[in-house]
C-alpha positions as CSV (number, residue, x, y, z in Angstrom):
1,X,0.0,0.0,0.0
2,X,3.2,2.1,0.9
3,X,4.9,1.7,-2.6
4,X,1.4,2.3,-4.4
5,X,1.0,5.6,-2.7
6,X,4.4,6.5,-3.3
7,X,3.8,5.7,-7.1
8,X,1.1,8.1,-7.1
9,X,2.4,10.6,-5.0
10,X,5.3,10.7,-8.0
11,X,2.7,10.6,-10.7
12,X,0.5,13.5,-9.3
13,X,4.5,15.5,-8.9
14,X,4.9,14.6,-12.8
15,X,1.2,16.2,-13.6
16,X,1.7,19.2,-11.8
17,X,4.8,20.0,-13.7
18,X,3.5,18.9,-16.7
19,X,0.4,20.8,-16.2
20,X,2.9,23.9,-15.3
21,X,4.8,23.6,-18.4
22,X,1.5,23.4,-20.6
23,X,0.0,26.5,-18.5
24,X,3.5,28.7,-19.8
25,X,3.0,27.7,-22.8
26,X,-0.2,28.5,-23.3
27,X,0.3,32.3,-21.7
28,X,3.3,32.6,-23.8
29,X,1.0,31.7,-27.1
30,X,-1.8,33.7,-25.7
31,X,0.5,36.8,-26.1
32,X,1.6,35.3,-29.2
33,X,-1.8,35.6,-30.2
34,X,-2.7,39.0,-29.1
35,X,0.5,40.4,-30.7
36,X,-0.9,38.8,-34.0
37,X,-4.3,40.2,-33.5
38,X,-3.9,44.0,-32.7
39,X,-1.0,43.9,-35.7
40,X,-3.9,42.8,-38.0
41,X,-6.7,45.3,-36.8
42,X,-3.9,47.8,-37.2
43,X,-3.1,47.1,-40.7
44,X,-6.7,46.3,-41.6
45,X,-8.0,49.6,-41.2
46,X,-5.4,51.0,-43.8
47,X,-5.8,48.4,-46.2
48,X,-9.8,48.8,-46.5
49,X,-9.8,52.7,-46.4
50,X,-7.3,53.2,-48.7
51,X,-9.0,53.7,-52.2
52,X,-8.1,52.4,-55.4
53,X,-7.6,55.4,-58.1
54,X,-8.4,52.2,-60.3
55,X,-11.3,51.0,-59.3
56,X,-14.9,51.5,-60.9
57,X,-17.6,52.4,-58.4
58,X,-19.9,50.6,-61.1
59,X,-18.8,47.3,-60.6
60,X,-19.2,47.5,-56.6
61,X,-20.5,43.9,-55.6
62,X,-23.6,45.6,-54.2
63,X,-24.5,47.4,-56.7
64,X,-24.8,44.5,-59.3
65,X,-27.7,43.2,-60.4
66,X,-28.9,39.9,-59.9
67,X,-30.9,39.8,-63.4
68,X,-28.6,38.8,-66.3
69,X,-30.0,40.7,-68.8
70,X,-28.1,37.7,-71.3
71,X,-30.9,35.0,-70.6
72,X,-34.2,36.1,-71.0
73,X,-37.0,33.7,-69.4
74,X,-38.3,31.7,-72.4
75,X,-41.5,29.6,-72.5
């Protein structure tokens, strides 16, 4: 009974660390994370408001028909 609560006392030391180690690792990717995520809302706001000289206001997604003038309904 000794030696099985000895085994179990070691094995219950060996989770605690490992559940240590896990717990750093996940706070260190955490901040990982955040880093990633307030550099993309930063450059996310520049990217959609800056305008394309190029681009045709006509062909805006939302301003397109959903009729295609091409295929006329045929009896």
């Amino acid at each position: 009974m000794e030696k099985l609560n000895s085994e179990l006392y070691l094995q219950n030391c060996y989770i605690i660390q490992e559940n240590e180690r896990l717990r750093k690792k996940a706070q260190q990717l955490n901040q990982e994370n955040q880093a990633l995520l307030a550099e993309m809302k930063e450059k996310l706001p520049k990217t959609s408001s800056s305008s394309n000289p190029y681009r045709d206001p006509s062909h805006d997604s939302s301003s397109i028909s959903t009729r295609n003038p091409s295929r006329s309904s045929r009896p």
